[in-house]
N, C-alpha and C positions, 0 to 999 in steps of 0.2 A: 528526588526521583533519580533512580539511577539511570545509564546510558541508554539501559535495551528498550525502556520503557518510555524516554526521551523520544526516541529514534520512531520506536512504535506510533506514539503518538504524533510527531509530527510526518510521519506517511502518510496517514490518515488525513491528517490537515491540508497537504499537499495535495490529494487525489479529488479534493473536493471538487479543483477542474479534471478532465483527464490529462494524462501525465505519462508519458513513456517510460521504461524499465530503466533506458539508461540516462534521461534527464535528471529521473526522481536518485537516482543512486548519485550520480555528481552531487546533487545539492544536497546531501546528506555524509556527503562524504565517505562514499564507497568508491574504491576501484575495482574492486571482485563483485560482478554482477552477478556468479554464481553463490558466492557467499548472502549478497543483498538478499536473494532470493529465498532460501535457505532458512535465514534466520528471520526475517521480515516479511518477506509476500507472501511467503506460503502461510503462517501462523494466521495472518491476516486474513487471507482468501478460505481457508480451512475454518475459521470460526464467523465466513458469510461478514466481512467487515467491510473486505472492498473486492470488486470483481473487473474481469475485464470489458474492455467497450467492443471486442471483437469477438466472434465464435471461435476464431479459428485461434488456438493459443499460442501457438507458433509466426503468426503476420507478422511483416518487420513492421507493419504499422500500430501491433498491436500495443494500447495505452488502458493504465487502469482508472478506475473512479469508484470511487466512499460510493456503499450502500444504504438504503434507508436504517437499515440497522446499524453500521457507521455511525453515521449521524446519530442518531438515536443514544446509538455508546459516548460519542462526542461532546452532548448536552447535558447526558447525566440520565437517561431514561431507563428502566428496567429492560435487560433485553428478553 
């Protein structure tokens, strides 16, 4: 498996709790949280994978979590 797909998947894994923007990016080994973003949160949130626990998407509290379809894509289920 290559890197991007690594990385994808274990976001996924991680969000299973919620998880802040810049927790999840250290433990993946990002220091550009606009790149994390970019290339990872958004692919993720755009194909309904993982979303945030907050409305407002800007909160410094705001933390994301796997959706059922996440999970779903995680097990192996047809989405």
């Amino acid at each position: 498996m290559k890197k991007r797909g690594k990385v994808l998947l274990c976001t996924l894994l991680w969000t299973i709790q919620p998880i802040g923007l810049e927790d999840l990016a250290n433990k993946l080994g990002y220091r550009s949280k606009e790149r994390f973003i970019d290339d990872y949160i958004k692919p993720l949130k755009d194909n309904k994978l993982i979303e945030y626990t907050l409305e407002q998407a800007n909160d410094p509290k705001q933390q994301y979590k796997i959706t059922e379809r996440g999970i779903h894509f995680l097990i192996g289920h047809p989405l």
